[in-house]
C-alpha positions in Angstrom: -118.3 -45.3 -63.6 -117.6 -49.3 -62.7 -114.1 -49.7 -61.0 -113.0 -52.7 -62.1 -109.3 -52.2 -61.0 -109.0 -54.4 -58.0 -110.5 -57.3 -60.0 -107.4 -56.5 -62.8 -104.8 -55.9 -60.1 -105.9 -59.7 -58.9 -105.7 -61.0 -62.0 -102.2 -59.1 -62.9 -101.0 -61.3 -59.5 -102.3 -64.6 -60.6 -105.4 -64.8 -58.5 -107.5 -65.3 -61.5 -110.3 -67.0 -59.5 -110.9 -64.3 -57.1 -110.2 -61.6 -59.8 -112.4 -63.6 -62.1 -115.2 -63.9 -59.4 -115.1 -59.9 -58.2 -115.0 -58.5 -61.8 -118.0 -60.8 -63.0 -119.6 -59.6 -59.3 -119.2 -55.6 -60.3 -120.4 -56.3 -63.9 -123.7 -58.0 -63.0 -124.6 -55.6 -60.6 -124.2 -53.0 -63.2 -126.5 -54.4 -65.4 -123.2 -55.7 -67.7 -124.4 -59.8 -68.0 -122.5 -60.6 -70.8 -118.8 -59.3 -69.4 -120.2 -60.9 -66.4 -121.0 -64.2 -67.5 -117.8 -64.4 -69.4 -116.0 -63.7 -65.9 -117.8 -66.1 -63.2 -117.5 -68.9 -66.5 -113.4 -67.9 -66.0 -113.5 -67.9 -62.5 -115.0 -71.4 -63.0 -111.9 -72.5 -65.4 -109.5 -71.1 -63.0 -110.9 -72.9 -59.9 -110.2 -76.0 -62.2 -106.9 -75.0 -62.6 -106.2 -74.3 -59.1 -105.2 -71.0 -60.3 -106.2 -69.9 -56.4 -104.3 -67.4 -53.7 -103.2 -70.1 -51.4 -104.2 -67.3 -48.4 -107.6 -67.6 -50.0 -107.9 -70.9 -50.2 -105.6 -72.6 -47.7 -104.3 -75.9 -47.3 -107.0 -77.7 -47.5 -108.3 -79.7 -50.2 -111.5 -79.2 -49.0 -111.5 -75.6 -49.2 -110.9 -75.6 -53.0 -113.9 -78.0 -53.4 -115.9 -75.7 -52.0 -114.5 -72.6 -54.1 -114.8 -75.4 -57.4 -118.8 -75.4 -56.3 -119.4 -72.0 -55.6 -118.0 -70.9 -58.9 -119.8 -73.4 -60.8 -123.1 -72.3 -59.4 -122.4 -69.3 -59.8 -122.0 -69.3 -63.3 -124.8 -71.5 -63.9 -126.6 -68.6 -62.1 -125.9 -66.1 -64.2 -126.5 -68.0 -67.3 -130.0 -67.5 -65.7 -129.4 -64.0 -65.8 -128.4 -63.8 -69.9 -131.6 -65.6 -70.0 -130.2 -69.1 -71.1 -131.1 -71.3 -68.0 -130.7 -74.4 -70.4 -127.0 -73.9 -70.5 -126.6 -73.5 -66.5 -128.5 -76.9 -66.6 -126.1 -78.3 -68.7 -123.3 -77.1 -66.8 -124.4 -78.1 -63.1 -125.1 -81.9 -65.0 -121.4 -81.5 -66.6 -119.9 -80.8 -63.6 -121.9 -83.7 -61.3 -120.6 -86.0 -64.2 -116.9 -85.1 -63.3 -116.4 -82.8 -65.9 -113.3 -80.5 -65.4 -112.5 -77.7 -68.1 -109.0 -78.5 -67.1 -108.5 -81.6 -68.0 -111.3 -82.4 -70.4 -112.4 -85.5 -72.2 -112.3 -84.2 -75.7 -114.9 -85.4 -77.9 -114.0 -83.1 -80.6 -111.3 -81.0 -81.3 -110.9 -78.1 -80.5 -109.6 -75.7 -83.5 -107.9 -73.0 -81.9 -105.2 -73.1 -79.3 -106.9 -73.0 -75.7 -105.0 -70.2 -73.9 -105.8 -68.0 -77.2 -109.9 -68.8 -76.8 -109.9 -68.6 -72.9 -107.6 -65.6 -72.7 -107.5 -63.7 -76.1 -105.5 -61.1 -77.6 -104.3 -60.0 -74.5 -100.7 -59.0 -75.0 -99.5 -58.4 -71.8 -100.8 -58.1 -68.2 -99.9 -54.4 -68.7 -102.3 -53.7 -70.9 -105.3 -54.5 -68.7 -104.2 -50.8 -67.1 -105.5 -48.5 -69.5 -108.9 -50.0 -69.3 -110.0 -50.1 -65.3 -112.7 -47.4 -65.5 -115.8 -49.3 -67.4 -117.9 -46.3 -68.6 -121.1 -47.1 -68.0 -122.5 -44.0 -69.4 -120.9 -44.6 -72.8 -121.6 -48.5 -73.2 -125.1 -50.2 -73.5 -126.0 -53.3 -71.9 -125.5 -55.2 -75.0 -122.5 -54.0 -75.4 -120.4 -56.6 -77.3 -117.1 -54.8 -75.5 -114.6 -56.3 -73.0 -114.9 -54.7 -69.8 -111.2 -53.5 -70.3 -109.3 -57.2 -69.3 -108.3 -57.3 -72.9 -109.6 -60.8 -73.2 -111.3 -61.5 -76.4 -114.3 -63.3 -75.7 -114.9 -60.8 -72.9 -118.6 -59.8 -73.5 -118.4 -61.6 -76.9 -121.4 -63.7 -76.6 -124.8 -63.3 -75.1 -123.6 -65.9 -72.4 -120.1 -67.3 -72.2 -120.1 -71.2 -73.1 -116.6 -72.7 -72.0 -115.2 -74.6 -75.2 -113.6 -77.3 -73.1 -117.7 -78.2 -71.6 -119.1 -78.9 -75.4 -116.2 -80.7 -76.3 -116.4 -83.3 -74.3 -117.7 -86.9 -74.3 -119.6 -86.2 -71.0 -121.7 -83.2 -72.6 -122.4 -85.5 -75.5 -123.5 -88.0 -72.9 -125.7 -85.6 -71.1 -128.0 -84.7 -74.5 -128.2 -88.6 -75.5 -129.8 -89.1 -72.2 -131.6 -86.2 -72.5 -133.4 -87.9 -75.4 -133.6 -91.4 -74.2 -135.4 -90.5 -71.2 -137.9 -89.0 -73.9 -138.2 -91.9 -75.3 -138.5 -94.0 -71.8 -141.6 -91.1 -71.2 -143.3 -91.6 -74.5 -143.3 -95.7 -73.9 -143.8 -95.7 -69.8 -146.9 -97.3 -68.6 -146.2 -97.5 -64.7 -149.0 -96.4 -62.2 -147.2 -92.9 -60.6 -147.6 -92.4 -56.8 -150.0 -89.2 -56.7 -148.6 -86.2 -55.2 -151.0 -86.5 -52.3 -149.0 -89.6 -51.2 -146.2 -88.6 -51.2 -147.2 -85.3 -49.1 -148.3 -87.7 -46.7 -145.1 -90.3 -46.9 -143.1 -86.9 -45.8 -145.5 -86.8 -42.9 -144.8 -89.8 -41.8 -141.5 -90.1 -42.6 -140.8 -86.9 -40.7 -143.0 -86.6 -37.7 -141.3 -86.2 -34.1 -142.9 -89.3 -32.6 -141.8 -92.6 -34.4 -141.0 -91.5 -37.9 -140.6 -93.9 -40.2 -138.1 -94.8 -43.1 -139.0 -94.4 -46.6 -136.9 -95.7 -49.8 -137.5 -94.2 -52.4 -137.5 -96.3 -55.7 -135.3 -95.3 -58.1 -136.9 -94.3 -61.4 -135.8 -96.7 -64.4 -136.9 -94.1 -67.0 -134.4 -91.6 -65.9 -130.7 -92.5 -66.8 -128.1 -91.8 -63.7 -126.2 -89.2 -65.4 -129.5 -87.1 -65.2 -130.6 -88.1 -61.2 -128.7 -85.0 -59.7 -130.3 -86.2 -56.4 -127.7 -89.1 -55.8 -124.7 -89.5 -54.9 -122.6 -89.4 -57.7 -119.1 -91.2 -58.5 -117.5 -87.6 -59.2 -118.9 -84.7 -57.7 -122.1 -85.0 -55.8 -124.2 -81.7 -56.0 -124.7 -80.4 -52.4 -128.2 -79.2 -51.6 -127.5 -76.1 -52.8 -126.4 -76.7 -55.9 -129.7 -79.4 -56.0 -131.9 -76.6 -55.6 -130.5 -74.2 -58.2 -130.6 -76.9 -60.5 -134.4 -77.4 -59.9 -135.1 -74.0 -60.1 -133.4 -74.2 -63.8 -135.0 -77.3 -64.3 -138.8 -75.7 -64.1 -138.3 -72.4 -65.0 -136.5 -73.3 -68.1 -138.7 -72.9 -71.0 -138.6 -76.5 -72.2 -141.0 -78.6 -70.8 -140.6 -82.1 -70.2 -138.5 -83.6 -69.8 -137.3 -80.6 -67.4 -140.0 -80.6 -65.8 -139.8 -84.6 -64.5 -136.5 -83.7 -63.6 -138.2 -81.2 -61.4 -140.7 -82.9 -59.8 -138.6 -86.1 -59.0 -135.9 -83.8 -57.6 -138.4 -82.3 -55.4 -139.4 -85.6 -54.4 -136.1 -86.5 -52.7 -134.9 -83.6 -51.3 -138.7 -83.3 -49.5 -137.1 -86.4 -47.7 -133.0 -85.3 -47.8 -134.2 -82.0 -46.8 -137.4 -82.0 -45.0 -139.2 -78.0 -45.1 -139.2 -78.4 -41.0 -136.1 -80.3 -40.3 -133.3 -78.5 -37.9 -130.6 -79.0 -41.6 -133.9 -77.3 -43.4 -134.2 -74.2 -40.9 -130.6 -73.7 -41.1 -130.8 -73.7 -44.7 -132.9 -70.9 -44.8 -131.0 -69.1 -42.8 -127.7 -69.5 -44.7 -129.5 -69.5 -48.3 -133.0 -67.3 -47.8 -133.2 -67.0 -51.2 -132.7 -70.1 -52.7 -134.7 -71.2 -49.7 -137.6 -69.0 -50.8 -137.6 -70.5 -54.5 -137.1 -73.9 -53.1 -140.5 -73.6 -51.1 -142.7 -71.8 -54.0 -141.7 -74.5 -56.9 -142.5 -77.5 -53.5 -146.2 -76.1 -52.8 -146.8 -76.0 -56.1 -145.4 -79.3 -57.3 -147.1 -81.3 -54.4 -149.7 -78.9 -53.5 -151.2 -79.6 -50.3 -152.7 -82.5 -48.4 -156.5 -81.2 -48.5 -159.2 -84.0 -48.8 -161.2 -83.7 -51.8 -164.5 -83.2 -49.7 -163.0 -80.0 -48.6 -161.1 -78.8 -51.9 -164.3 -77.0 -53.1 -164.8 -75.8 -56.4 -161.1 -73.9 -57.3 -157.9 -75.5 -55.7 -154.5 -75.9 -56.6 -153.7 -78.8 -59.2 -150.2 -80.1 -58.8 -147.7 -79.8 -61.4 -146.5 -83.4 -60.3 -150.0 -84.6 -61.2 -150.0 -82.9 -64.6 -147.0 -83.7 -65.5 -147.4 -87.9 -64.2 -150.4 -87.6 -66.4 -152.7 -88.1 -63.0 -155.0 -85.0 -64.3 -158.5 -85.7 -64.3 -160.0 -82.4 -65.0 -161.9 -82.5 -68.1 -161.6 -79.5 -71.0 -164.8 -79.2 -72.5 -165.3 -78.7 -75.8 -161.9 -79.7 -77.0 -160.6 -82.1 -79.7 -157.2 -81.8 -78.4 -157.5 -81.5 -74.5 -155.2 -84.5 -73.9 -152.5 -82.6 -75.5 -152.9 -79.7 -73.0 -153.1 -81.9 -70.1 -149.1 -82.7 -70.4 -147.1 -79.7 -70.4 -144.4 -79.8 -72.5 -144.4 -83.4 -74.3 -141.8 -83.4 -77.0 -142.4 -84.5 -80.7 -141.7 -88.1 -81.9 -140.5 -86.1 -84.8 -136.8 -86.5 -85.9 -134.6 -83.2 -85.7 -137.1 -81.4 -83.2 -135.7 -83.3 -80.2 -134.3 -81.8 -76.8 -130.5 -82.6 -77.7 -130.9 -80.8 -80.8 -132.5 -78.0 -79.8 -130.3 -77.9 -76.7 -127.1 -78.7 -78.8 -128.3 -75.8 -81.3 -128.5 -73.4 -78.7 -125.3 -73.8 -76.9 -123.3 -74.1 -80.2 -124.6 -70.9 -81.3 -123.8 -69.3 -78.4 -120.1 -71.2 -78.1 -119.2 -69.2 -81.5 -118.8 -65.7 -79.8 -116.8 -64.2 -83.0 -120.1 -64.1 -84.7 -122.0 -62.1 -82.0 -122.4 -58.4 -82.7 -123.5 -56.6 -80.2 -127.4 -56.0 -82.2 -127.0 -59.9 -83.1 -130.5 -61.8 -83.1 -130.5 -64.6 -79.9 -131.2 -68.1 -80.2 -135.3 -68.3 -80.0 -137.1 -70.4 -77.3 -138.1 -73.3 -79.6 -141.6 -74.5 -78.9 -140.9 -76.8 -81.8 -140.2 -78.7 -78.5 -144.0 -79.0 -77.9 -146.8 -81.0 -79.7 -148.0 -80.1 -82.8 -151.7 -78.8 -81.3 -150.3 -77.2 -77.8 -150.4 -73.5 -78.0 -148.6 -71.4 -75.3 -148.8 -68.1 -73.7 -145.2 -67.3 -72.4 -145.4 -65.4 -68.5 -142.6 -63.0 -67.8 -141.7 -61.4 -64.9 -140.8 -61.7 -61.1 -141.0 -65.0 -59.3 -144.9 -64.9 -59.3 -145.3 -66.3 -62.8 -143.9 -69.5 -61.3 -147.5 -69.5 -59.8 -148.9 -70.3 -63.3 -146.3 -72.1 -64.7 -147.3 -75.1 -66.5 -151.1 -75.1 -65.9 -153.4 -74.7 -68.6 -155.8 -71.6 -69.6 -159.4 -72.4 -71.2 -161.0 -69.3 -71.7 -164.6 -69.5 -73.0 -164.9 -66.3 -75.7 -168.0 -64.2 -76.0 -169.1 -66.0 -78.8 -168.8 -69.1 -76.9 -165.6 -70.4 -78.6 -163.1 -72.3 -76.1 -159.1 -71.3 -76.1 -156.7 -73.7 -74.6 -153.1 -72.1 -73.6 -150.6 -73.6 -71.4 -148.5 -71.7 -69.9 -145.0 -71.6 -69.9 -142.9 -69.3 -67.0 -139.9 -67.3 -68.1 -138.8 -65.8 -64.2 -136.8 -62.5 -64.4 -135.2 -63.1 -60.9 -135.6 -59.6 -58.8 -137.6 -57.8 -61.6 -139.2 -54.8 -59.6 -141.7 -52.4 -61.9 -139.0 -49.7 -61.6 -136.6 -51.9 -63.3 -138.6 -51.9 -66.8 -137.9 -48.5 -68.0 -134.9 -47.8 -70.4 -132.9 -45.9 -67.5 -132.5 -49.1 -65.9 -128.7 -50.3 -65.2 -129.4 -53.6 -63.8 -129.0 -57.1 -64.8 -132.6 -57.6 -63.9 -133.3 -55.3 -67.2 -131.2 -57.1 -69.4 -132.6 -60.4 -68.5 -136.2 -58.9 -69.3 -134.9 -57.7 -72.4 -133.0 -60.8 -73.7 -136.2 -63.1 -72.6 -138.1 -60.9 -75.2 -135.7 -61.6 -77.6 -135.6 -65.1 -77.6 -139.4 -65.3 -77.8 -140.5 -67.6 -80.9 -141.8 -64.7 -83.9 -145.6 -66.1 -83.9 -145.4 -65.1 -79.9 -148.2 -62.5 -80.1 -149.1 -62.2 -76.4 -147.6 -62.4 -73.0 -148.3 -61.9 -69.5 -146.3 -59.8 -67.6 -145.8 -59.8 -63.8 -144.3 -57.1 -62.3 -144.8 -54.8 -58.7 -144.9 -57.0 -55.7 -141.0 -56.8 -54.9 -141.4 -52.9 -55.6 -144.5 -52.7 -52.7 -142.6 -55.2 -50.3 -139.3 -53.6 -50.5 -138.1 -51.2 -52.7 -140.5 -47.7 -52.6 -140.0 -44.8 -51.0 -136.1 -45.3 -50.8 -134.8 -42.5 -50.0 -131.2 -44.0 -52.8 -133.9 -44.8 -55.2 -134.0 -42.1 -58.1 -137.7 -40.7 -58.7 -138.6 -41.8 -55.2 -140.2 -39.2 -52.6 -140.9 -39.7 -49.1 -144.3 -39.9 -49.2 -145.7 -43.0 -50.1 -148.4 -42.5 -51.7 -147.1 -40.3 -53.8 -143.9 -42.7 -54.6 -146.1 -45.4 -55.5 -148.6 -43.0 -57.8 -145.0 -42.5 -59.5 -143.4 -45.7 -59.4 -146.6 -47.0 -61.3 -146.9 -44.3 -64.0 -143.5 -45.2 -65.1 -144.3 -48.3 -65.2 -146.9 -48.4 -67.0 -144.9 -46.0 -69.7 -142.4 -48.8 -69.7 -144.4 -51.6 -70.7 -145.8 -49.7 -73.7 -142.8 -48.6 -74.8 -142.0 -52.8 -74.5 -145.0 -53.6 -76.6 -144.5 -51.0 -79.2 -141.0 -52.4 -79.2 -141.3 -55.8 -79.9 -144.9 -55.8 -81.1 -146.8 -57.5 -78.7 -149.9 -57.6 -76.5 -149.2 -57.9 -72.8 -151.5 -58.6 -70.3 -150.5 -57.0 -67.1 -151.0 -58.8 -63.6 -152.2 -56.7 -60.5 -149.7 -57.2 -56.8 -151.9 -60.0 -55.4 -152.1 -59.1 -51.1 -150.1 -61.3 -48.9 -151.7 -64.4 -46.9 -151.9 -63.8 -43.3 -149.5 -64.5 -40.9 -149.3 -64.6 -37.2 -147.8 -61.0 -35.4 -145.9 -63.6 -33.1 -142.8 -63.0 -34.7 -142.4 -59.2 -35.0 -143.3 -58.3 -38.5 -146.6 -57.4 -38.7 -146.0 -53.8 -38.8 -144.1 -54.3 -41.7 -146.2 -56.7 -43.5 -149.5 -54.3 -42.7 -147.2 -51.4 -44.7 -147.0 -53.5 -47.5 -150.6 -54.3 -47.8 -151.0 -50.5 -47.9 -149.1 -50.1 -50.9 -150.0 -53.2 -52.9 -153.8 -51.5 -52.6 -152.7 -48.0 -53.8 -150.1 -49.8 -56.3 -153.0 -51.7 -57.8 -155.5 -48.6 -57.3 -153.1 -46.4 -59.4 -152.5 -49.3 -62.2 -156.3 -49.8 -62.5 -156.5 -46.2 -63.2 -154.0 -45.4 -65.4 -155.0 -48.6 -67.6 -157.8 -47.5 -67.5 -157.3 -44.0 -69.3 -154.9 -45.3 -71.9 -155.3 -43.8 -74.9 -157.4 -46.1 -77.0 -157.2 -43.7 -80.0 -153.8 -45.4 -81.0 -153.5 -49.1 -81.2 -153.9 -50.3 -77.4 -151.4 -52.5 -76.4 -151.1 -53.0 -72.7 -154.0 -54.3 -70.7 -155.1 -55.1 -66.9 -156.2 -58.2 -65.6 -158.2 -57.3 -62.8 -159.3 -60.0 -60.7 -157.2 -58.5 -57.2 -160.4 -58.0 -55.7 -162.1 -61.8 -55.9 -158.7 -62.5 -54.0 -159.2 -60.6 -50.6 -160.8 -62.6 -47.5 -161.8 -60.2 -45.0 -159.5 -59.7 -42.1 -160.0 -56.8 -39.4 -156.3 -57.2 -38.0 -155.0 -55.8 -41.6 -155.0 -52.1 -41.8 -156.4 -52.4 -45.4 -159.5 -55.0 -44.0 -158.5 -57.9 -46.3 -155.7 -60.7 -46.6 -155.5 -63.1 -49.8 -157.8 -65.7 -49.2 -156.5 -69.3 -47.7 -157.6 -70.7 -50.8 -155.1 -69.1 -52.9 -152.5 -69.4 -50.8 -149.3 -71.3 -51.8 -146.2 -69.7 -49.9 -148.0 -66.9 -47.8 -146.0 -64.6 -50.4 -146.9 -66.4 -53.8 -149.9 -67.7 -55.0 -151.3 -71.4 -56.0 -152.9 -72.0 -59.3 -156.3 -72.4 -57.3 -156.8 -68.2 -58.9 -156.9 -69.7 -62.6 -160.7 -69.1 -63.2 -160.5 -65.7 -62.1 -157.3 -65.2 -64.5 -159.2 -66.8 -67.5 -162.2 -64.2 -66.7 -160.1 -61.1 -66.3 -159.0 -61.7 -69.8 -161.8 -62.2 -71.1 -163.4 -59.0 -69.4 -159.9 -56.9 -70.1 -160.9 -56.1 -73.9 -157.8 -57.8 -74.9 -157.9 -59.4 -78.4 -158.6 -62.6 -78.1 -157.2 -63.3 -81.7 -153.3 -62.7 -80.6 -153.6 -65.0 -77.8 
């Protein structure tokens, strides 16, 4: 059972951000997104209000700013979470235009009376008292159900859209410059600055002994209402904020113009907020997690300063590179290999561009009434791409961010040549355990949604799953199906697992292609962890052990769905300080957790060599 009484009792007293804010809290972590997102997109409206306790939020202006930004990055968080990062990018770019669902700038108008779509048909405070106990064991995840607040749209849609956002002239003006900076890609000529230099303007610009100061120039292409770097005439987003909004900004399965978003709001907070910087260590501190992300999508947007005479044959391209169209790898054999240089492009076409496809999305979502609780969710649209691009979509923990917007060519048997870029769909937190149907979690949903949304001539994914389970979560003594010995835990952990993802495949009639836990970089005992870090490398080589087993024995008599791409191996550099004997190897290092795209070739031969049809690709 999910107490949600305190949150009602706070809401019955007129504290509707806080009550807002801890009932969407208990729902997520009960796997409940939709209630969820309904609530921290309330506790966002309410902030707006100032519909505060004054003991919460005191006299000072300043402290309601700060509850203002928390609530909406928290909601653009968990729209991360329904699996519709494009509308927490929307709303972070709403709110840094000086959008306020309080007083909003209506573009349109709205049909139904506000306080009856924010609030519902709730008749009375009262009533919210019959309905404190959530039953968890009688409601699914989808469930289309309010959480017992009585409020109508509670749960309604797959992700909560506040009316008063897409109403506004400042939301239109956010998807018109969304398509004139496509337009100001498709016609730029400009020389960029390489990703090299601007590794080694950082350098300079923070080293100890006379830095120097570097202006950046501002990019004409980009229109201001998009440069969520700057200072803005409303509300400025603080670093925090800056990096969730990058994180949307890649991850989200659009492409470019996203993705130049990305990489030029990498390229000023590198300066704002140097990696080494006293404001960047207490960052990390404060915000580990954020922090983490925040360093994975900076390696592998700039790479690393390494002279080509040393690169040798496999090393890390960087996504700023690609994406500035500075690639100059060749794709043999290809007709269309300039489209597959330039990740996410978008059609000339008319009707297939972002603001559409945004606008379609949101709307769709912003009509809850029409949700059911079985309803099908707006697709991921790779009408977005070129014409000739084919994708392969990667699912799963924060690792897929390694291969994110690189491009596959995998040479068949016959000597055919397959181009695939791939797109990254991250399931914050996934662990392995998390995939089976017992799972009440939001990480679950997520997964589940993201396979919704997948376009119908999706055929074949990759799926990343395990390394959170090895670094953290086995042999828990809380976890259910756990015992205390850990190789037997992990024997167990994987077997599920693997039962899972088959059940996934059968379900939604695809071929995925697993990925093994890839061994952690070495790191210097100085600082105490070592003992922890050698544990994990002991269960990332059972974990992978036990998956290239039990791949292995699958039953090919029926239709075999789920395969192993097993290139762990060509990954370890020898190291007699582990207890296993190996580390990942430098080369394919990116964050001493995650790995650079240096590890492509091996990927490209694993599938060939996994028996995989190549035809569903």
């Amino acid at each position: 059972e999910l107490d949600l009484m305190q949150s009602h009792v706070l809401l019955k007293e007129g504290n509707h951000a806080k009550g807002h804010e801890l009932a969407g809290r208990s729902l997520r972590d009960a796997g409940f997104v939709r209630q969820a997102t309904f609530h921290y997109g309330m506790a966002w409206y309410a902030c707006e209000r100032n519909e505060v306790d004054e003991a919460t939020c005191g006299e000072n202006e300043g402290d309601l700013e700060i509850m203002l930004e928390r609530a909406v990055g928290d909601y653009a968080q968990m729209t991360e979470f329904a699996s519709f990062p494009e509308v927490g990018i929307v709303a972070l770019l709403y709110h840094r235009a000086g959008g306020n669902l309080a007083e909003p700038d209506y573009s349109t108008k709205i049909q139904a009376d506000e306080d009856h779509q924010m609030k519902g048909d709730q008749n009375s405070n009262d009533s919210m008292d019959e309905y404190n106990i959530f039953r968890k064991d009688s409601v699914s995840l989808d469930s289309n159900q309010n959480c017992g607040c009585g409020m109508k749209l509670c749960g309604a849609s797959p992700c909560f859209v506040p009316h008063q956002m897409i109403a506004s002239h400042k939301y239109q003006d956010i998807l018109r410059s969304l398509d004139e900076m496509k337009e100001n890609l498709l016609q730029r000529d400009e020389t960029e600055i390489t990703a090299a230099a601007i590794l080694g303007l950082v350098s300079r610009a923070t080293q100890k002994k006379n830095p120097i100061s570097v202006t950046i120039q501002e990019p004409n292409h980009i229109p201001s209402v998009l440069q969520f770097w700057e200072e803005s005439n409303y509300n400025s987003l603080s670093p925090l904020l800056q990096i969730l909004l990058l994180k949307l900004l890649y991850s989200a399965p659009i492409g470019t113009p996203f993705l130049e978003l990305a990489c030029h709001g990498i390229h000023h907070l590198s300066l704002s907020l140097p990696t080494s910087s006293k404001e960047g260590r207490a960052f990390a501190n404060s915000h580990k997690s954020h922090w983490a992300y925040y360093i994975l999508i900076y390696k592998i947007v700039l790479g690393e300063r390494v002279k080509k005479s040393r690169r040798g044959t496999r090393y890390h391209y960087p996504i700023w590179d690609i994406v500035h169209h500075l690639d100059q790898r060749k794709f043999s054999n290809s007709v269309n290999c300039e489209d597959h240089r330039y990740p996410g492009e978008m059609r000339a076409d008319k009707g297939l561009t972002i603001a559409r496809h945004l606008e379609k999305t949101i709307q769709s979502l912003s009509y809850q009434d029409e949700f059911s609780s079985r309803a099908t969710l707006p697709r991921m649209n790779p009408a977005c791409l070129t014409p000739s691009k084919k994708v392969i979509f990667a699912l799963g923990d924060s690792h897929v961010l390694s291969l994110g917007w690189q491009t596959l060519q995998i040479t068949t048997e016959t000597g055919g040549e397959l181009l695939r870029t791939i797109v990254p769909i991250p399931v914050t937190g996934l662990k392995a355990w998390h995939t089976r149907d017992a799972t009440n979690f939001f990480t679950k949903y997520n997964l589940e949604c993201c396979l919704q949304r997948l376009p119908p001539t999706c055929k074949t994914i990759i799926l990343s799953a395990g390394e959170i389970d090895c670094r953290e979560g086995i042999g828990g003594a809380l976890l259910e199906g756990y015992s205390n010995e850990c190789e037997v835990a992990v024997q167990n952990t994987v077997k599920e697992y693997v039962s899972a993802i088959n059940i996934i495949a059968r379900r939604y009639d695809l071929q995925i292609l697993l990925l093994p836990v890839a061994p952690h970089a070495y790191r210097s005992e100085k600082n105490g962890r070592a003992l922890g870090r050698g544990l994990r490398r002991q269960r990332m080589l059972i974990w992978n052990e036990v998956l290239r087993k039990l791949c292995g024995e699958q039953n090919t008599a029926n239709k075999q769905r789920v395969f192993l791409l097993d290139y762990e191996e060509s990954l370890r550099a020898q190291n007699d300080s582990s207890p296993v004997g190996f580390v990942l190897s430098p080369v394919y290092n990116a964050d001493f957790t995650h790995m650079n795209s240096a590890f492509l070739p091996l990927l490209e031969e694993a599938i060939v060599k996994s028996n995989c049809n190549l035809d569903l690709l």
